[in-house]
PDB file of N, CA, C and O in Angstrom:
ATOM      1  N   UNK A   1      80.204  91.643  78.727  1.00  0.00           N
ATOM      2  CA  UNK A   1      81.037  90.689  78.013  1.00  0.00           C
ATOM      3  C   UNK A   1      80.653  89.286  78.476  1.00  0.00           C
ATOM      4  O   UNK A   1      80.593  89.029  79.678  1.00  0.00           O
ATOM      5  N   UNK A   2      80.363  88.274  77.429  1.00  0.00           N
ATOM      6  CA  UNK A   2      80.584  87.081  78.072  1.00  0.00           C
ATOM      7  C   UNK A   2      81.546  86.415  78.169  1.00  0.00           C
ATOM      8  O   UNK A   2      82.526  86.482  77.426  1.00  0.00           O
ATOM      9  N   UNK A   3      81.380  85.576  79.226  1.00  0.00           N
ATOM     10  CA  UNK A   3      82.848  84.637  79.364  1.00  0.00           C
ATOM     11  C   UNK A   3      82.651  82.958  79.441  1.00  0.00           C
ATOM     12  O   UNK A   3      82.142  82.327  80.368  1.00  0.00           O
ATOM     13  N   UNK A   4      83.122  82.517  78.381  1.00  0.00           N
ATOM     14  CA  UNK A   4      83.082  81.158  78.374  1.00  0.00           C
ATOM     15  C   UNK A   4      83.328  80.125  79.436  1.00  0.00           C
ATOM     16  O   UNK A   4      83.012  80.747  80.450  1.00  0.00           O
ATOM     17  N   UNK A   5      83.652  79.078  79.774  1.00  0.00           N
ATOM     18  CA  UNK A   5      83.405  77.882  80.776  1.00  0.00           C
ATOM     19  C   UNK A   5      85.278  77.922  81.168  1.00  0.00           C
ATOM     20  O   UNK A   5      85.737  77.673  82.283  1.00  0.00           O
ATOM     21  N   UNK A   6      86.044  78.268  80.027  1.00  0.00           N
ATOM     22  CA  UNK A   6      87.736  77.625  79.632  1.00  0.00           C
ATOM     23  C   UNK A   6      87.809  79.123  81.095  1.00  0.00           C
ATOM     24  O   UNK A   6      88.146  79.006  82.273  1.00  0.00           O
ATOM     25  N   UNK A   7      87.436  80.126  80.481  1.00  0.00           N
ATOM     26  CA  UNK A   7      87.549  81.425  80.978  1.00  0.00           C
ATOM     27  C   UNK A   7      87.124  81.811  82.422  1.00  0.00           C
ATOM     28  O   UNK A   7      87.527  82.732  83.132  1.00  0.00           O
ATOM     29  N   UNK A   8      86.540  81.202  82.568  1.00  0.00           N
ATOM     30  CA  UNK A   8      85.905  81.410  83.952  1.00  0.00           C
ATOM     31  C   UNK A   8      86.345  80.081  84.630  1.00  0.00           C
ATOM     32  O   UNK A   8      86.169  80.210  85.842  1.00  0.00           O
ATOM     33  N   UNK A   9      86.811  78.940  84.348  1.00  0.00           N
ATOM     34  CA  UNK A   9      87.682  77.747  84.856  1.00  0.00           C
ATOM     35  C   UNK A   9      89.103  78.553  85.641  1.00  0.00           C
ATOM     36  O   UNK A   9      89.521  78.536  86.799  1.00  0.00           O
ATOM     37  N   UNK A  10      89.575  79.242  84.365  1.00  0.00           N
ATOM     38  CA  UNK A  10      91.262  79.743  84.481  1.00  0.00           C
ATOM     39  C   UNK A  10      91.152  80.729  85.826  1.00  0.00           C
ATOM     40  O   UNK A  10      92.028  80.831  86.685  1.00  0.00           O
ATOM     41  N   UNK A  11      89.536  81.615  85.801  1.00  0.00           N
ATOM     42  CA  UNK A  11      89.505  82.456  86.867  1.00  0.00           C
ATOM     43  C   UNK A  11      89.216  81.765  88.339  1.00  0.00           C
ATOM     44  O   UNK A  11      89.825  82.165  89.332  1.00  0.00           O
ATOM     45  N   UNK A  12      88.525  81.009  88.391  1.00  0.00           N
ATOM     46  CA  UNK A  12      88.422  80.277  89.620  1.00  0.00           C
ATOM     47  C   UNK A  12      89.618  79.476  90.238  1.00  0.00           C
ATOM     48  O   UNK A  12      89.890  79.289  91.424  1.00  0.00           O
ATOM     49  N   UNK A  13      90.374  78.978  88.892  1.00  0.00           N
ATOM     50  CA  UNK A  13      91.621  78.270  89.192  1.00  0.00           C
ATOM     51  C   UNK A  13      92.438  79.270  90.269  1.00  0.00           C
ATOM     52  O   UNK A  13      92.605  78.998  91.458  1.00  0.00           O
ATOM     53  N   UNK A  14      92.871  80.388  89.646  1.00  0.00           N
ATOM     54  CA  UNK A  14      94.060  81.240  90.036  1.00  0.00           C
ATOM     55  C   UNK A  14      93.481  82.533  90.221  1.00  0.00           C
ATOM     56  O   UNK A  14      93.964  83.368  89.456  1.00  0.00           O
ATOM     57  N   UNK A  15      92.602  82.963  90.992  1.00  0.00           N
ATOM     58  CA  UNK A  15      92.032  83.933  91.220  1.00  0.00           C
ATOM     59  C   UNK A  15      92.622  84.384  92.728  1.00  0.00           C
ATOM     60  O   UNK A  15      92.401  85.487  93.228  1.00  0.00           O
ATOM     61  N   UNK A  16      93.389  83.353  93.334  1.00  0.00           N
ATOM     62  CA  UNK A  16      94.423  83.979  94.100  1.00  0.00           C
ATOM     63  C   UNK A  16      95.899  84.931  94.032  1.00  0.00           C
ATOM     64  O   UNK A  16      96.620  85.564  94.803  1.00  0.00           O
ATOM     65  N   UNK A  17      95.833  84.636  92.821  1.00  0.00           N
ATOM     66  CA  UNK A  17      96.900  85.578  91.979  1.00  0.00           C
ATOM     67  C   UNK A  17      96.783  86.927  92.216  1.00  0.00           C
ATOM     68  O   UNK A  17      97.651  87.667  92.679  1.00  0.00           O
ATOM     69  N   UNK A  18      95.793  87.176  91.915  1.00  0.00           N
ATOM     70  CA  UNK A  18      95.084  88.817  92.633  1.00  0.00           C
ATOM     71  C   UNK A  18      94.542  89.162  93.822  1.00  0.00           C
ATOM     72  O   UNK A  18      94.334  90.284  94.284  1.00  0.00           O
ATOM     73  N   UNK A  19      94.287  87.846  94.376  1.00  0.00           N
ATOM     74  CA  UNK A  19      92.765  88.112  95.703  1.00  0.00           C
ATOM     75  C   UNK A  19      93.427  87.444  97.042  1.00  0.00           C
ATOM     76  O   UNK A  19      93.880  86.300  97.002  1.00  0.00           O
ATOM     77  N   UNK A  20      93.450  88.196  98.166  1.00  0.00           N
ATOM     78  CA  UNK A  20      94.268  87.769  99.032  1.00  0.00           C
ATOM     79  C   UNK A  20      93.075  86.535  99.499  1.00  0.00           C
ATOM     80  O   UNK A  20      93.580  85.671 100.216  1.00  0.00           O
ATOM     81  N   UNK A  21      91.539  86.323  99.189  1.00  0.00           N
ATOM     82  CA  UNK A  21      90.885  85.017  99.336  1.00  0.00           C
ATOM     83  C   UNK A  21      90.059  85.360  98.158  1.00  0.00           C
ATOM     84  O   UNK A  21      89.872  86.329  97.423  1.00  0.00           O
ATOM     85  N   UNK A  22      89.599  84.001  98.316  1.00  0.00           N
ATOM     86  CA  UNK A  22      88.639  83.281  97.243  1.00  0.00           C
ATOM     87  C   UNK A  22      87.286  84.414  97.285  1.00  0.00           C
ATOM     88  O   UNK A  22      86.585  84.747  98.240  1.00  0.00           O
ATOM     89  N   UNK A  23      87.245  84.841  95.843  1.00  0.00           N
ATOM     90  CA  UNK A  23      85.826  85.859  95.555  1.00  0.00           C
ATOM     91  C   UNK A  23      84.581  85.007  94.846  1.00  0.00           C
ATOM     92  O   UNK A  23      83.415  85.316  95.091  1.00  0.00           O
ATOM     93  N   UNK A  24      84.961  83.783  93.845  1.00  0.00           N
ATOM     94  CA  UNK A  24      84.320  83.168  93.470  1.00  0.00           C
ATOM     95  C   UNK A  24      84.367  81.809  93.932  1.00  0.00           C
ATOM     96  O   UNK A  24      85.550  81.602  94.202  1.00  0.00           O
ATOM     97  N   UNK A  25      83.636  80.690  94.181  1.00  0.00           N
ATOM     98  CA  UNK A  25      83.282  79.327  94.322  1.00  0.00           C
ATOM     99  C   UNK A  25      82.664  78.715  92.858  1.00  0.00           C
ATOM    100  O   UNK A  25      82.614  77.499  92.674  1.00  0.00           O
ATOM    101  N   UNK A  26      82.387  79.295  92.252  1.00  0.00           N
ATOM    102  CA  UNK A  26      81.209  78.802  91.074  1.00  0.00           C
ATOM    103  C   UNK A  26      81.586  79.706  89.880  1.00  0.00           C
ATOM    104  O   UNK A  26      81.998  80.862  89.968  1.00  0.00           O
ATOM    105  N   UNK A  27      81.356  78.915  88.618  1.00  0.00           N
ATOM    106  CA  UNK A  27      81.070  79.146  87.438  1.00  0.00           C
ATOM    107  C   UNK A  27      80.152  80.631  87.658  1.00  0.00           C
ATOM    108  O   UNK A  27      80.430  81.790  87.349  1.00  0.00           O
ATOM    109  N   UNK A  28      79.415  80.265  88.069  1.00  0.00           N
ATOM    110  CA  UNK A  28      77.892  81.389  88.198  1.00  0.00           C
ATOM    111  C   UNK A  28      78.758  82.878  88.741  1.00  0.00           C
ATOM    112  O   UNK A  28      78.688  84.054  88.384  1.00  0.00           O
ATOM    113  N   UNK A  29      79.463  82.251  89.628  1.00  0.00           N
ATOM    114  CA  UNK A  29      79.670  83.390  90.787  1.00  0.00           C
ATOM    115  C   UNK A  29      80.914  84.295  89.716  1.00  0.00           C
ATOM    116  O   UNK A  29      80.944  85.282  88.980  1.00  0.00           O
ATOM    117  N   UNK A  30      81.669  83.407  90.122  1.00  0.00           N
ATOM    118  CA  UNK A  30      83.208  83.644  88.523  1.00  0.00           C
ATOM    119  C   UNK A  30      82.628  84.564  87.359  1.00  0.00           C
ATOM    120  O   UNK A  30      83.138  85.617  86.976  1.00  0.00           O
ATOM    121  N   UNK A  31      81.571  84.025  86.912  1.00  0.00           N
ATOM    122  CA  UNK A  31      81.002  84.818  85.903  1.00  0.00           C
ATOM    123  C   UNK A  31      80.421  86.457  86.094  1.00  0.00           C
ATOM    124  O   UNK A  31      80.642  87.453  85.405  1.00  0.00           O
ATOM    125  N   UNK A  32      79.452  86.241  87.531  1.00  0.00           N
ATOM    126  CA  UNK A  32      79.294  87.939  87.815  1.00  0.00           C
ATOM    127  C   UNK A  32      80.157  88.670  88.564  1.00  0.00           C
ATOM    128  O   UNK A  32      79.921  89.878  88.568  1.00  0.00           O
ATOM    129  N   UNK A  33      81.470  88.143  89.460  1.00  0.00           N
ATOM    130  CA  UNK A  33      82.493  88.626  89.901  1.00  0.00           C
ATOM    131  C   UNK A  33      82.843  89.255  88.020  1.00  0.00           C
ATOM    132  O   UNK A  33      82.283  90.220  87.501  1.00  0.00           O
ATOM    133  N   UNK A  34      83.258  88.901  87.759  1.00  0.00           N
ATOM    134  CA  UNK A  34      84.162  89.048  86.184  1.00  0.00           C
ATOM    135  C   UNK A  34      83.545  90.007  85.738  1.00  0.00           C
ATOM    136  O   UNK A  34      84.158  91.069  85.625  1.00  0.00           O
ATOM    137  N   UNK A  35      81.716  89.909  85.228  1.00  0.00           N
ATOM    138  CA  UNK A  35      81.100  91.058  85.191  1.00  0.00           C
ATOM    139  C   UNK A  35      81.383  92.445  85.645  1.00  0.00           C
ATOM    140  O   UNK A  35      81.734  93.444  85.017  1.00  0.00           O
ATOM    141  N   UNK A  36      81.080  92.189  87.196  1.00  0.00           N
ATOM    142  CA  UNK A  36      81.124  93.478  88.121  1.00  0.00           C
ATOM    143  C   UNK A  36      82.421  94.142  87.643  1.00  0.00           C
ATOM    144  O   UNK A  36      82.404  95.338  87.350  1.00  0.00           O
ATOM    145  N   UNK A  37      83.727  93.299  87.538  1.00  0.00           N
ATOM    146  CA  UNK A  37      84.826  93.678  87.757  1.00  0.00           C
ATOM    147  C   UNK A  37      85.178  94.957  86.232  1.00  0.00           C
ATOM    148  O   UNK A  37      86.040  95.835  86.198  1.00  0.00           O
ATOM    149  N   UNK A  38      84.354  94.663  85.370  1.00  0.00           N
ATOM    150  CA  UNK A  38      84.118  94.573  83.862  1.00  0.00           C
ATOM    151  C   UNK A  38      85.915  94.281  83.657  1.00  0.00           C
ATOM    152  O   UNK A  38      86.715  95.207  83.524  1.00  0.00           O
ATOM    153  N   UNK A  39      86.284  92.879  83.668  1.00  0.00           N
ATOM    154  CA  UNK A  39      87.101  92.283  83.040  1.00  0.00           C
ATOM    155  C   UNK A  39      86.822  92.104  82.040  1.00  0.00           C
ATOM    156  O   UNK A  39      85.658  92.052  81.644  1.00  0.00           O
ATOM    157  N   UNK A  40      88.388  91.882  80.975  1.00  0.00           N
ATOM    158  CA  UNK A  40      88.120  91.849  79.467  1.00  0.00           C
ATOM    159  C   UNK A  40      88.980  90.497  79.355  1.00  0.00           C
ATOM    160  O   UNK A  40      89.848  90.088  80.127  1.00  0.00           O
ATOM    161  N   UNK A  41      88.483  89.912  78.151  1.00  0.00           N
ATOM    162  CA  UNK A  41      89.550  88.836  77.331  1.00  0.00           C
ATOM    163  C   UNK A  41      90.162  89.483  76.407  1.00  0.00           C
ATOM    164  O   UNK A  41      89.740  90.638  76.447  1.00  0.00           O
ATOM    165  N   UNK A  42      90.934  89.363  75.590  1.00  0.00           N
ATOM    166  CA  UNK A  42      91.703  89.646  75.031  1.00  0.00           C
ATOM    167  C   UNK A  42      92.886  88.754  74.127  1.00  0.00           C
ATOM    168  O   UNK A  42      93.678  88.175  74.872  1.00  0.00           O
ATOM    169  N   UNK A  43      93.119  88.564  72.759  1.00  0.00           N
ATOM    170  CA  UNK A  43      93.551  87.455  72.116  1.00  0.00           C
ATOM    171  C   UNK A  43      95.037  87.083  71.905  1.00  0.00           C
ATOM    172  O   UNK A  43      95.428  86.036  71.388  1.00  0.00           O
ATOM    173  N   UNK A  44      95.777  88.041  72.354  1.00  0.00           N
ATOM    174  CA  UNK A  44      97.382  87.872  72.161  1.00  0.00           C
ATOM    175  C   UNK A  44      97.830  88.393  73.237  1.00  0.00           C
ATOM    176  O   UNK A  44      97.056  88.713  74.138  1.00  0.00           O
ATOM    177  N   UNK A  45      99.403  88.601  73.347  1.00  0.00           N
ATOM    178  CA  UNK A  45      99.959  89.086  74.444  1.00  0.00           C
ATOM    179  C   UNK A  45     100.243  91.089  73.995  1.00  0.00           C
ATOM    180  O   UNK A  45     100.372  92.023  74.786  1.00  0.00           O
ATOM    181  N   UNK A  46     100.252  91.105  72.517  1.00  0.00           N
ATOM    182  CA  UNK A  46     100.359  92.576  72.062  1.00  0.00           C
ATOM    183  C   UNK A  46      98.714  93.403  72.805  1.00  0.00           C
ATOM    184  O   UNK A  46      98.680  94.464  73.427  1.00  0.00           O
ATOM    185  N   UNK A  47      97.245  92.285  72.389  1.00  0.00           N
ATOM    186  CA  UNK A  47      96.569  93.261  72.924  1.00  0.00           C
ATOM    187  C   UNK A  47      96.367  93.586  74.665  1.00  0.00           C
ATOM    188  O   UNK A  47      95.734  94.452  75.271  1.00  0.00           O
ATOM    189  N   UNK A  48      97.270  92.392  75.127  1.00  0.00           N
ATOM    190  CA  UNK A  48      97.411  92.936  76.788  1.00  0.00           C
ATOM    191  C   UNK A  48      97.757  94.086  76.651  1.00  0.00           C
ATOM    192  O   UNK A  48      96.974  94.988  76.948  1.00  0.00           O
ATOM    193  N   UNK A  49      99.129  94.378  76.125  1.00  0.00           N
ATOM    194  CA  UNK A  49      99.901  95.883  76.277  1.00  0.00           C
ATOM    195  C   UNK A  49      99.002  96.779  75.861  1.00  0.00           C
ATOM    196  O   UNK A  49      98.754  97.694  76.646  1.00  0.00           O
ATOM    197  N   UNK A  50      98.291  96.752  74.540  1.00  0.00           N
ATOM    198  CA  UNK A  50      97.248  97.819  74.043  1.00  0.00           C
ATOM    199  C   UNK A  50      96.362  97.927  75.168  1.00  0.00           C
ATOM    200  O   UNK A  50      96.074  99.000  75.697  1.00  0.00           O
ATOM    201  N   UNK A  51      95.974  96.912  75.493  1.00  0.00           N
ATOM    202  CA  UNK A  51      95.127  97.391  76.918  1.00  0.00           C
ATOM    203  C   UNK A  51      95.534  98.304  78.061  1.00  0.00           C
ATOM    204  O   UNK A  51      95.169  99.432  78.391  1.00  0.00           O
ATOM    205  N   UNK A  52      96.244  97.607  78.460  1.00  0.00           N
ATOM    206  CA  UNK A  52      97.405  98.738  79.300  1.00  0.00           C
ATOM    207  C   UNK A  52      97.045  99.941  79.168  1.00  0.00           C
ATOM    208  O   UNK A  52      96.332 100.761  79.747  1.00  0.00           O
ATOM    209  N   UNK A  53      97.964  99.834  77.906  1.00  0.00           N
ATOM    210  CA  UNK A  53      98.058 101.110  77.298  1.00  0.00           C
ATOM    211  C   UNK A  53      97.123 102.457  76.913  1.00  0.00           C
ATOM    212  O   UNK A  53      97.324 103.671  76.926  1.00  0.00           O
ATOM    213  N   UNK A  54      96.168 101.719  76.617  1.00  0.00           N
ATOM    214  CA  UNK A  54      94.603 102.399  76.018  1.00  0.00           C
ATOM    215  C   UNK A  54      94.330 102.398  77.688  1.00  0.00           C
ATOM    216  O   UNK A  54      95.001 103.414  77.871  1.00  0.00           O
ATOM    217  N   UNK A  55      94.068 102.200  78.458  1.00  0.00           N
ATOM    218  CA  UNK A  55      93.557 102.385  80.105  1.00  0.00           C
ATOM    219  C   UNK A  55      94.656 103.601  80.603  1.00  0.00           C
ATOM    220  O   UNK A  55      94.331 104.635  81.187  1.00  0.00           O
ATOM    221  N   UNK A  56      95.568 103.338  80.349  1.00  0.00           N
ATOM    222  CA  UNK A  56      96.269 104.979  80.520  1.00  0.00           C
ATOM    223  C   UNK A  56      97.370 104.592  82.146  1.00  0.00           C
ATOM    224  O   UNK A  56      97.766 105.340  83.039  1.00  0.00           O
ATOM    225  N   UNK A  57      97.560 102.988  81.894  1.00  0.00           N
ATOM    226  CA  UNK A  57      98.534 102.525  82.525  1.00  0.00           C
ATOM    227  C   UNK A  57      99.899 103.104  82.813  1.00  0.00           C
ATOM    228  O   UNK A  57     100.145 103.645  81.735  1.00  0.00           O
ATOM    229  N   UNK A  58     100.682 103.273  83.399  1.00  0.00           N
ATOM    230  CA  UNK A  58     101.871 103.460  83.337  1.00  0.00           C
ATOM    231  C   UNK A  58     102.641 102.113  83.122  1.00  0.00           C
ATOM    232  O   UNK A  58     102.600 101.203  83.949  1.00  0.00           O
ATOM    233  N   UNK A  59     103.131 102.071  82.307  1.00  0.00           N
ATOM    234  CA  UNK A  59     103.886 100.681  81.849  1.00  0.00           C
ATOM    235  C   UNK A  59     105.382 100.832  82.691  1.00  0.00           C
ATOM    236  O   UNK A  59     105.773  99.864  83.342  1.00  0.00           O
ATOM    237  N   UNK A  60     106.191 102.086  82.644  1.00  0.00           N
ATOM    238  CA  UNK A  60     107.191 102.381  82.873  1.00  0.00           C
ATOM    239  C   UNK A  60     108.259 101.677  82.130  1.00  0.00           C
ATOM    240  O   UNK A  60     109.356 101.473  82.649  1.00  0.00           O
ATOM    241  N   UNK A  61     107.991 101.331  81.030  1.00  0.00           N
ATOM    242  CA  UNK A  61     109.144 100.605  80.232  1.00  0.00           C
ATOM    243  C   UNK A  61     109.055  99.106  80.494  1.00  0.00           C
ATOM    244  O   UNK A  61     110.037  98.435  80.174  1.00  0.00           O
ATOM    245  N   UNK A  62     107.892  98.435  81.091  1.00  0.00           N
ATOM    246  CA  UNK A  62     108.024  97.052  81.317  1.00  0.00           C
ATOM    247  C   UNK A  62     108.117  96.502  79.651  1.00  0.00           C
ATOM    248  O   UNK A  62     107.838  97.192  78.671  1.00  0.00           O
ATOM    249  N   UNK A  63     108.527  95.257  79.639  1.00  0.00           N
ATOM    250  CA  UNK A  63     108.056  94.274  78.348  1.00  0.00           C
ATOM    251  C   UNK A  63     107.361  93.334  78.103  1.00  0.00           C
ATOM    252  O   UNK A  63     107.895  92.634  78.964  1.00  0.00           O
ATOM    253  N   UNK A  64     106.957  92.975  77.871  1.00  0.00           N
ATOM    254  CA  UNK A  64     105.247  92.097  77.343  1.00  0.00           C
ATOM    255  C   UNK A  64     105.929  91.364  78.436  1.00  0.00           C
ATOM    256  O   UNK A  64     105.577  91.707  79.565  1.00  0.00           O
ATOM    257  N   UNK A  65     106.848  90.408  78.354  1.00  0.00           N
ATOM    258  CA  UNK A  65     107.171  89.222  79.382  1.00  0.00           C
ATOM    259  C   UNK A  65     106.378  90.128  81.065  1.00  0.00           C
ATOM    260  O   UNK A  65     105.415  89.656  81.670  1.00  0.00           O
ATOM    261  N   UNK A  66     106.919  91.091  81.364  1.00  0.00           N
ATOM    262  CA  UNK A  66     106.693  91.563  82.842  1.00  0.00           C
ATOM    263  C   UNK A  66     105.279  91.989  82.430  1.00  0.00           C
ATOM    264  O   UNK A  66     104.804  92.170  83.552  1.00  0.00           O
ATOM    265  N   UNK A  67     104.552  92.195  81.801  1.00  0.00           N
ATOM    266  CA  UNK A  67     103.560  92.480  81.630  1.00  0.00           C
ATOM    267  C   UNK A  67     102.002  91.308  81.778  1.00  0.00           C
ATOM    268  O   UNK A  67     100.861  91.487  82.205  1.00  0.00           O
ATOM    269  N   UNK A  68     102.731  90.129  81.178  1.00  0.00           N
ATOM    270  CA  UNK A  68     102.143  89.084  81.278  1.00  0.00           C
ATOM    271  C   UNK A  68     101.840  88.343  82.810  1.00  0.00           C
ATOM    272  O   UNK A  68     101.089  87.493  83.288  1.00  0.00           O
ATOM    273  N   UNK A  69     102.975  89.283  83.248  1.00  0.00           N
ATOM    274  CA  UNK A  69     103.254  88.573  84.819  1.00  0.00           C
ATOM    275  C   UNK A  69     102.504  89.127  85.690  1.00  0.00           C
ATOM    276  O   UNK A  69     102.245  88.724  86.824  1.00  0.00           O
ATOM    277  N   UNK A  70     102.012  90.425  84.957  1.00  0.00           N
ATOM    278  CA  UNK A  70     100.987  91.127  86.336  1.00  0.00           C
ATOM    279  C   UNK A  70     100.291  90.149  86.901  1.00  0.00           C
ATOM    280  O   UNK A  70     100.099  89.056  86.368  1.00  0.00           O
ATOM    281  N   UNK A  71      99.794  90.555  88.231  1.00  0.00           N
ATOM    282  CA  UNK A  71      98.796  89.779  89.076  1.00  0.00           C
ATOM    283  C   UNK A  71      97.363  89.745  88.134  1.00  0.00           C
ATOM    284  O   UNK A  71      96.489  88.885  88.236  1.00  0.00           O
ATOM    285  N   UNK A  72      97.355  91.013  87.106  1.00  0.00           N
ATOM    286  CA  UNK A  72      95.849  91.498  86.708  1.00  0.00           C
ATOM    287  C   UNK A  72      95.953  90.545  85.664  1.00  0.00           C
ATOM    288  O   UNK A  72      94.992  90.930  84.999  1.00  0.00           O
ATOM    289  N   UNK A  73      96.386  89.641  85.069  1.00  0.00           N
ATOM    290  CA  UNK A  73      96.489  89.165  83.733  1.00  0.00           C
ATOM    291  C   UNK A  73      96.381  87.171  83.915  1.00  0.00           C
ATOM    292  O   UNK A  73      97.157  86.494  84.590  1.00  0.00           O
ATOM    293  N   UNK A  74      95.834  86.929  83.535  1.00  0.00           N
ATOM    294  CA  UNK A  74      95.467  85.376  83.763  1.00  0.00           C
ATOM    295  C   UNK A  74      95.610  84.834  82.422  1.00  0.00           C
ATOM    296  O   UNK A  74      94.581  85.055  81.783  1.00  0.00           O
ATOM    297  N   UNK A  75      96.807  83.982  81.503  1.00  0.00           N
ATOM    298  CA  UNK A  75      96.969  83.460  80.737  1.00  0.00           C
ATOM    299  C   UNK A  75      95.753  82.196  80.777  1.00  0.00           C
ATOM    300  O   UNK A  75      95.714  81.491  81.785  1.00  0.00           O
ATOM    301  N   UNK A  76      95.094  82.028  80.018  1.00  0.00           N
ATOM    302  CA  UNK A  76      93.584  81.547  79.777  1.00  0.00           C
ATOM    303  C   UNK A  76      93.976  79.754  79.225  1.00  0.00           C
ATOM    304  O   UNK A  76      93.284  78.799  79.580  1.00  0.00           O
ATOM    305  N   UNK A  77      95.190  79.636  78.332  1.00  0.00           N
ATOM    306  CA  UNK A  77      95.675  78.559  78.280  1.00  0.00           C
ATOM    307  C   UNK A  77      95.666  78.402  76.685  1.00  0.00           C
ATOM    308  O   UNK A  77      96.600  77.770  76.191  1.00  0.00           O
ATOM    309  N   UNK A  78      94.792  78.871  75.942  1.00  0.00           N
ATOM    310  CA  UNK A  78      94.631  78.650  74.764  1.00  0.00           C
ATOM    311  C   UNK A  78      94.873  79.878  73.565  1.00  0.00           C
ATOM    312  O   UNK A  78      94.278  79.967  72.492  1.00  0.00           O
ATOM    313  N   UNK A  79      96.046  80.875  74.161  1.00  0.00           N
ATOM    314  CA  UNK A  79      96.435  81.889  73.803  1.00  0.00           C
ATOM    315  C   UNK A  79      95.727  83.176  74.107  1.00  0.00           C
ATOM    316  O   UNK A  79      96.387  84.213  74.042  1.00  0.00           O
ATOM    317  N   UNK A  80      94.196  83.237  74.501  1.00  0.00           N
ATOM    318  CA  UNK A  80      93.760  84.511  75.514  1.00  0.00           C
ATOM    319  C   UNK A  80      94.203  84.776  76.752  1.00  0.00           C
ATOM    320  O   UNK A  80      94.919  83.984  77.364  1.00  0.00           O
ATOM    321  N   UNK A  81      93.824  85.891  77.218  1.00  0.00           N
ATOM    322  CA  UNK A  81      94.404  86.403  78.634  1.00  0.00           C
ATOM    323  C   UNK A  81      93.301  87.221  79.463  1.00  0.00           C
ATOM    324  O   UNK A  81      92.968  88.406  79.444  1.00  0.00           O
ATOM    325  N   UNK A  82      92.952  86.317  80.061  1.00  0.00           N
ATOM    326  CA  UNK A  82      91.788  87.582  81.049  1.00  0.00           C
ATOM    327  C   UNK A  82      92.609  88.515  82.177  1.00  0.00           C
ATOM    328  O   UNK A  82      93.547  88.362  82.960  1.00  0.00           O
ATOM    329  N   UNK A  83      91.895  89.327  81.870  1.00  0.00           N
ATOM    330  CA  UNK A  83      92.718  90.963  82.347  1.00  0.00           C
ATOM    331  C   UNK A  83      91.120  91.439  83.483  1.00  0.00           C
ATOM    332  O   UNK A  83      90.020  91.803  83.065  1.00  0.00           O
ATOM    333  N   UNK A  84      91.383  91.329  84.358  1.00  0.00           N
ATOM    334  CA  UNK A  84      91.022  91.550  85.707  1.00  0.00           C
ATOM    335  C   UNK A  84      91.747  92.661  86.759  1.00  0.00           C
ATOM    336  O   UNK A  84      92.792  92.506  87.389  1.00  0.00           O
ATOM    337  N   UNK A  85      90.731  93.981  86.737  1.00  0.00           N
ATOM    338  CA  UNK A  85      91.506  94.910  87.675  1.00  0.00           C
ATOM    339  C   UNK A  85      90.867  94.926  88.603  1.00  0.00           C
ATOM    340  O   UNK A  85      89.760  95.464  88.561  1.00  0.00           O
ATOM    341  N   UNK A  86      91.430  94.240  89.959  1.00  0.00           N
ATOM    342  CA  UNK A  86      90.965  94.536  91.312  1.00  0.00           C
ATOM    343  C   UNK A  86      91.128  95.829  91.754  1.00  0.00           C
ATOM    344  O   UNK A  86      90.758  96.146  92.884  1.00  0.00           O
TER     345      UNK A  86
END
């Protein structure tokens, strides 16, 4: 998957959200961390849940709001969401 500059900004920004330290320094790095990780983007907050969901998540009855909040989910700013499973 590629990941744009907005996308890999949002991951370097708050990549402490998930990472008890810093995995990326760089665009470059951000980009093959993200790779390795095979993180996805994704265009609304419904296909977070489909994601979830299709991965065979246990949701346990959460709702998009608690869902959005996972650590794994990085609101991108411009209505995508990079979904990152450490």
């Amino acid at each position: 998957m590629q990941f744009d500059d907005v996308v890999l900004q949002c991951f370097l920004k708050h990549q402490l959200q998930l990472f008890p330290e810093t995995v990326a320094e760089s665009l470059e790095e951000a980009e093959h961390f993200l790779e390795e990780c095979m993180a996805v983007v994704v265009d609304s907050p419904e296909a977070v849940l489909e994601y979830f969901d299709t991965a065979g998540i246990d949701l346990d009855g959460a709702d998009q709001d608690t869902i959005l909040e996972a650590d794994e989910v990085f609101e991108v700013g411009d209505g995508r969401y990079l979904i990152v499973e450490g």
